[in-house]
C-alpha positions, 0 to 999 in steps of 0.5 A: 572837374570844377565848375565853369564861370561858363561854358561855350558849346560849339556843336559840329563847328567847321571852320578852324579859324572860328574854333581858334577865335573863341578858344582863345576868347574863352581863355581870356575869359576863363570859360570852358570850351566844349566842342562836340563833334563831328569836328570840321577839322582836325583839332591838329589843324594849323589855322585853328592853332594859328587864331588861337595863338600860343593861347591853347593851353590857356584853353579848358578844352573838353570834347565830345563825338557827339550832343548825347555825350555833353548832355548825359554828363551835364543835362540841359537845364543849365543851356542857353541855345544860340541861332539867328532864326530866334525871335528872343534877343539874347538880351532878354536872356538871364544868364548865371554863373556855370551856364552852357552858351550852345552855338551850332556850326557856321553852315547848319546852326543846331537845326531847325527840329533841334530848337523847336524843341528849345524855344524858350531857351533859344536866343539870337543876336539881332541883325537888322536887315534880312540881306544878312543870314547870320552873323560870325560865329566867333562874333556871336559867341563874343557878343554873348559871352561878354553880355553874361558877364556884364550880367555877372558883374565879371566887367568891373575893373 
């Protein structure tokens, strides 16, 4: 397999809709999509074709049943952890060509022990009043995306 522009990581996702949104935002893009399970979903179900559209095979897909099975195969020297509970703004991220943006499921994140143990590799896109628990996940992941590559120089015409 060649190496990705990027990878977009969504560990345990559970809402299809969110899934079919950034598979069709990595496809515009041409990211690599990983999803890690266990899915919410079936990767059948018709809302998550349906925000995807007619995209999906646009989509570079890979799956995985679980975190030890991406890792084994990529390590974790080249991921960038996501959550709304980082102090670090993911602007202050340097992001390179061919990393892993890690995103948890919409209702658990990736877990409070999981980034203790990543902290300095983990951002969150701010929000600005504590009313708020979290952002979208398909619009945090674009807002990412899109900042790595502005950071790669993948934004000019």
């Amino acid at each position: 397999m060649a190496p990705a522009l990027l990878n977009v990581v969504l560990v345990r996702p559970q809402i299809p809709q969110n899934t079919g949104s950034i598979a069709r935002l990595t496809a515009a893009v041409q990211a690599r999509l990983h999803l890690v399970g266990p899915l919410g979903f079936s990767l059948e179900d018709r809302y998550l074709k349906r925000a995807g559209l007619d995209y999906w095979p646009l989509v570079d897909l890979c799956t995985y049943g679980a975190w030890e099975e991406l890792t084994r195969r990529f390590g974790e020297s080249r991921m960038k952890f996501f959550s709304a509970r980082s102090k670090n703004s993911y602007l202050h991220a340097r992001f390179e060509t061919g990393d892993f943006l890690v995103f948890g499921s919409e209702t658990g994140g990736l877990g409070a022990p999981f980034l203790a143990a990543r902290a300095a590799q983990t951002y969150a896109v701010p929000i600005f009043t504590p009313a708020v628990r979290s952002l979208n996940l398909a619009n945090a992941v674009a807002v990412v995306v899109y900042e790595a590559l502005r950071q790669l120089g993948r934004l000019e015409p």
